[in-house]
GUTIZA-997826 format. One record per residue: x, y, z of N, C-alpha, C, O, CB in turn. Coordinates in steps of 0.1 Angstrom, whole numbers, plus 5000, padded with zeros to 4 digits. Glycine has a CB too. Layout:
N
rec n.xx X, n.yy Y, n.zz Z, ca.xx X, ca.yy Y, ca.zz Z, c.xx X, c.yy Y, c.zz Z, o.xx X, o.yy Y, o.zz Z, cb.xx X, cb.yy Y, cb.zz Z
...
//
This chain:
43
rec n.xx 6527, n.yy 2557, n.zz 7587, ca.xx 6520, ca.yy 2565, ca.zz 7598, c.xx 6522, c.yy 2580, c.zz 7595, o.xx 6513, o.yy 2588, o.zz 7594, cb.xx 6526, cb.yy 2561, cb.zz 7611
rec n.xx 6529, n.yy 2581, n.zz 7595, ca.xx 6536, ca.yy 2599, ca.zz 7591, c.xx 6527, c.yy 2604, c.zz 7576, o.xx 6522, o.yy 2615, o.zz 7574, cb.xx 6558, cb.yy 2598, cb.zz 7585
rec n.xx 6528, n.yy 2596, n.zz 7570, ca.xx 6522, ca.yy 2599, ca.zz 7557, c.xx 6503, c.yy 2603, c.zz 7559, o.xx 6495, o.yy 2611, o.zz 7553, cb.xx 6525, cb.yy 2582, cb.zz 7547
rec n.xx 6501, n.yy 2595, n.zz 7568, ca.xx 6487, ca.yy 2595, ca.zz 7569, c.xx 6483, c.yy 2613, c.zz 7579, o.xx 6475, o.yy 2622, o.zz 7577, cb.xx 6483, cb.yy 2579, cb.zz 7579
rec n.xx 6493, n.yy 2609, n.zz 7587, ca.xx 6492, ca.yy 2625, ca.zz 7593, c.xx 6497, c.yy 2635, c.zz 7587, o.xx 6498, o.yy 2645, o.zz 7594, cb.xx 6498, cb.yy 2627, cb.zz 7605
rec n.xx 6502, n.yy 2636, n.zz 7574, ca.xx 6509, ca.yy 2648, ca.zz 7568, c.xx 6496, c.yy 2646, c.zz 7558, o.xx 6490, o.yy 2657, o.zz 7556, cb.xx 6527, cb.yy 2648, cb.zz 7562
rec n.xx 6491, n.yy 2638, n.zz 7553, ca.xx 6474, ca.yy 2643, ca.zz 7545, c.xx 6469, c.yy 2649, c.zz 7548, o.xx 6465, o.yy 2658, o.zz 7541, cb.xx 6464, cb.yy 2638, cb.zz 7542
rec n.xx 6463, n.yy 2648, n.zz 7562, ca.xx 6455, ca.yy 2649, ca.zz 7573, c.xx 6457, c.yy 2661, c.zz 7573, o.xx 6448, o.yy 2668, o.zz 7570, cb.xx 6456, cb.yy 2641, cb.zz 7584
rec n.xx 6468, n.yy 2667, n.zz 7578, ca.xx 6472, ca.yy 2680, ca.zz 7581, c.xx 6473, c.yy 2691, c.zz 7570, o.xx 6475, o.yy 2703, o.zz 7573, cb.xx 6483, cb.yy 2679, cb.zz 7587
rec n.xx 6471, n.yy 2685, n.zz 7554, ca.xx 6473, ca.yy 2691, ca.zz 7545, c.xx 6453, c.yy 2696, c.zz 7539, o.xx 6448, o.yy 2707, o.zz 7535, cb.xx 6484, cb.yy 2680, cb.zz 7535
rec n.xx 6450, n.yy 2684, n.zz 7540, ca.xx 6435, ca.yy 2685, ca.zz 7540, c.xx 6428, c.yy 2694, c.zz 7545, o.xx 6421, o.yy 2702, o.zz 7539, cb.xx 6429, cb.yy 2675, cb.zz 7544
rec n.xx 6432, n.yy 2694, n.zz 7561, ca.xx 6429, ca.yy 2706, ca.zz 7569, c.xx 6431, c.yy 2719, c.zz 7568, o.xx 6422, o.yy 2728, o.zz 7568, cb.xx 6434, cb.yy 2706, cb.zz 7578
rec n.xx 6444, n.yy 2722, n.zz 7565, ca.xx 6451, ca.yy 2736, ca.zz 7558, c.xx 6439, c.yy 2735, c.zz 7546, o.xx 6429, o.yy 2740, o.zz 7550, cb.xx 6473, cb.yy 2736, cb.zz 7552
rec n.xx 6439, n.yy 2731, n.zz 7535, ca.xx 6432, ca.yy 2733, ca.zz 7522, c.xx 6415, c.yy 2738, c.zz 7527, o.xx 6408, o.yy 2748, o.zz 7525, cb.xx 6433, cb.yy 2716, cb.zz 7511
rec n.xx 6412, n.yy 2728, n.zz 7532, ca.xx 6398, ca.yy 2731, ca.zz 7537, c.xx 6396, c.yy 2745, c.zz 7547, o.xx 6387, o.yy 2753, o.zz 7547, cb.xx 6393, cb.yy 2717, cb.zz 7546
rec n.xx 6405, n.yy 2743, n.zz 7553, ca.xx 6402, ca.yy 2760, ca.zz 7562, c.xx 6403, c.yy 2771, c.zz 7550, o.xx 6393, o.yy 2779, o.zz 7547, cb.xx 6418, cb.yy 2764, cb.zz 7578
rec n.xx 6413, n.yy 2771, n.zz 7545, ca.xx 6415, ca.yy 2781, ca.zz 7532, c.xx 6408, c.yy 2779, c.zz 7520, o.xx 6409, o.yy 2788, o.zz 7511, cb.xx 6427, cb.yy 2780, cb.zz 7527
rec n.xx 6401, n.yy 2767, n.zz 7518, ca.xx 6388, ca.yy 2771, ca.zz 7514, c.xx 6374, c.yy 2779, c.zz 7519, o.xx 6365, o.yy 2785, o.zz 7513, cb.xx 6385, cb.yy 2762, cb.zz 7512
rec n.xx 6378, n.yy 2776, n.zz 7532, ca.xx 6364, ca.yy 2780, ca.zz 7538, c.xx 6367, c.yy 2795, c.zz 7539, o.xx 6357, o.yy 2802, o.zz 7539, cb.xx 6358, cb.yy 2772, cb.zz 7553
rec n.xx 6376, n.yy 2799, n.zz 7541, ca.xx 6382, ca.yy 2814, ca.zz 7543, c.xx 6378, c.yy 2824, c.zz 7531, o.xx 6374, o.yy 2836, o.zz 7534, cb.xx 6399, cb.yy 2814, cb.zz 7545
rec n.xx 6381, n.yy 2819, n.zz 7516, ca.xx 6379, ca.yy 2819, ca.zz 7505, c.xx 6366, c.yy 2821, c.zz 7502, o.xx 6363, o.yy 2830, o.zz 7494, cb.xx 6383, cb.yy 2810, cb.zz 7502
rec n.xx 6357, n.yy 2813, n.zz 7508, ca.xx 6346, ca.yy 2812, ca.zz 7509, c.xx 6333, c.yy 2821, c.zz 7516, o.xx 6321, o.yy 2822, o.zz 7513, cb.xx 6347, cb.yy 2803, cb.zz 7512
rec n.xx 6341, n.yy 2826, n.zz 7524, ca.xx 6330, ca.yy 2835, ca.zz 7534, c.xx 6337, c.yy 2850, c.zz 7529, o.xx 6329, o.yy 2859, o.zz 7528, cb.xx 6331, cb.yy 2832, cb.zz 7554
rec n.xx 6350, n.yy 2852, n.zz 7526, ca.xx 6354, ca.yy 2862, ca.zz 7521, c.xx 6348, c.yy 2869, c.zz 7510, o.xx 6346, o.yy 2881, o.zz 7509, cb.xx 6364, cb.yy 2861, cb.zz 7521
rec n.xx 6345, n.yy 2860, n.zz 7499, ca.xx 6334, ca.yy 2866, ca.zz 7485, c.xx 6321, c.yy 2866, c.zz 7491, o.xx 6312, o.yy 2865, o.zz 7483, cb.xx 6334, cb.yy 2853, cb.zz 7470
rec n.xx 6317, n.yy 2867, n.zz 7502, ca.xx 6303, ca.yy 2870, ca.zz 7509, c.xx 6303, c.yy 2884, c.zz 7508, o.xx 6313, o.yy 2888, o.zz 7512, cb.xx 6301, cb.yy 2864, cb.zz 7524
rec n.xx 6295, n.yy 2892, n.zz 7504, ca.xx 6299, ca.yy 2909, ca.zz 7511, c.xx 6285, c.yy 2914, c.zz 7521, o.xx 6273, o.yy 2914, o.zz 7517, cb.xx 6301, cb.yy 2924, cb.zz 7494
rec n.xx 6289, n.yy 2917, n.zz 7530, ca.xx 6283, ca.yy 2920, ca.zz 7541, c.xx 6279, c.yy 2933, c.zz 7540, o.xx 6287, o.yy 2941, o.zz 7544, cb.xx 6292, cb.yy 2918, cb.zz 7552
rec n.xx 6266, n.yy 2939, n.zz 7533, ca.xx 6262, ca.yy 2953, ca.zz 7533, c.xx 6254, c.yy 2954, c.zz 7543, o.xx 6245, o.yy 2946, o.zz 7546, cb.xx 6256, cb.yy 2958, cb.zz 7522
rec n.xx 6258, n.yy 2969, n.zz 7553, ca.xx 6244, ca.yy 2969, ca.zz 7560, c.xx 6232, c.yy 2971, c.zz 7559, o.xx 6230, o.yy 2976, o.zz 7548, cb.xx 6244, cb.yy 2974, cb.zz 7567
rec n.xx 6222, n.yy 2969, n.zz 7565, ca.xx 6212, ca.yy 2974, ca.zz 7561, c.xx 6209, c.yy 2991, c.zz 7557, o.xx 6203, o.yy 2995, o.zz 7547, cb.xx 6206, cb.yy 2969, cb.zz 7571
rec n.xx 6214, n.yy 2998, n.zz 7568, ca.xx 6209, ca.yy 3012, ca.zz 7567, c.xx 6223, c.yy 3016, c.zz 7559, o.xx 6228, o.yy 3027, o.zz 7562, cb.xx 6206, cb.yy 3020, cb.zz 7584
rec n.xx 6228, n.yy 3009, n.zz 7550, ca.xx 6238, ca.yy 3017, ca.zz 7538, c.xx 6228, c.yy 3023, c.zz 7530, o.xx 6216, o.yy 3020, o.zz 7529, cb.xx 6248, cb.yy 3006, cb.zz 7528
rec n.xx 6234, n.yy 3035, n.zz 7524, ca.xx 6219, ca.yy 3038, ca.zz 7510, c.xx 6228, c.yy 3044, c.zz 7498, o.xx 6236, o.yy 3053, o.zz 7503, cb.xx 6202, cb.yy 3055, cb.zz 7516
rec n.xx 6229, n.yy 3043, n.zz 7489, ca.xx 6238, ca.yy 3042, ca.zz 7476, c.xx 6240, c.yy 3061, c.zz 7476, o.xx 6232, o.yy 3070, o.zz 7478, cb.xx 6228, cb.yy 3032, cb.zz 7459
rec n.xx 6252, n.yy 3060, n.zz 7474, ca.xx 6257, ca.yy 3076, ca.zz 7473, c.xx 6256, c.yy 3081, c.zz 7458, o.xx 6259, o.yy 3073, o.zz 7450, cb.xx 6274, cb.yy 3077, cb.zz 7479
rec n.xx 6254, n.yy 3091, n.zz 7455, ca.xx 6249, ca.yy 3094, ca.zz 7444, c.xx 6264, c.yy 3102, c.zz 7439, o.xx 6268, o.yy 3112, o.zz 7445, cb.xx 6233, cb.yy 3101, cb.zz 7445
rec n.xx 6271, n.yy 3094, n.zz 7423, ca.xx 6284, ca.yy 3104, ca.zz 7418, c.xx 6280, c.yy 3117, c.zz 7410, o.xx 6270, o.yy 3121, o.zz 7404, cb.xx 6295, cb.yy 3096, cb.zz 7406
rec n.xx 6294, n.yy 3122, n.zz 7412, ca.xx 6294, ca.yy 3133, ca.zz 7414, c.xx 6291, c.yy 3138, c.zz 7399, o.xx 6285, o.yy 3148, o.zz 7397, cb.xx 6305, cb.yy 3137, cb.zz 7420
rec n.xx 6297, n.yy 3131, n.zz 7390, ca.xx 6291, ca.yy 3134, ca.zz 7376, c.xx 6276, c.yy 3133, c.zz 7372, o.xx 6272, o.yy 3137, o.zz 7361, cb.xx 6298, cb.yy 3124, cb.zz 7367
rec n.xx 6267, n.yy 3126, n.zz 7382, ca.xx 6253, ca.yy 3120, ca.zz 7376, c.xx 6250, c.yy 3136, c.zz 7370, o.xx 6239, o.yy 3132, o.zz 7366, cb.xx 6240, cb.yy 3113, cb.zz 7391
rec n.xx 6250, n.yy 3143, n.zz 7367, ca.xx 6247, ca.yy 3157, ca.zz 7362, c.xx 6247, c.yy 3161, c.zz 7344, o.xx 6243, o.yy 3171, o.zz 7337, cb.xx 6258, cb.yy 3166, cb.zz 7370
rec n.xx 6255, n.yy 3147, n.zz 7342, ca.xx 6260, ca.yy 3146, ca.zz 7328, c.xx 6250, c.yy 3140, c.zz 7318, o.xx 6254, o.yy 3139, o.zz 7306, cb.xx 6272, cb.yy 3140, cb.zz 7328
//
């Protein structure tokens, strides 16, 4: 019985920290960002 609930609970932890993992490599740019131009472009 124990065994079955300590998978269970391990599955869970893995899967949330997957999904965390997961939305974190998403990158959220806003729309009205507009690319900043470096300071070297001159070269």
């Amino acid at each position: 019985m124990w065994i079955i609930v300590f998978i269970v609970a391990v599955l869970f932890v893995l899967g949330s920290a997957l999904l965390l993992l997961r939305s974190a490599k998403i990158p959220r740019i806003p729309n009205n960002a507009k690319a900043q131009p470096y300071e070297d472009d001159d070269e």
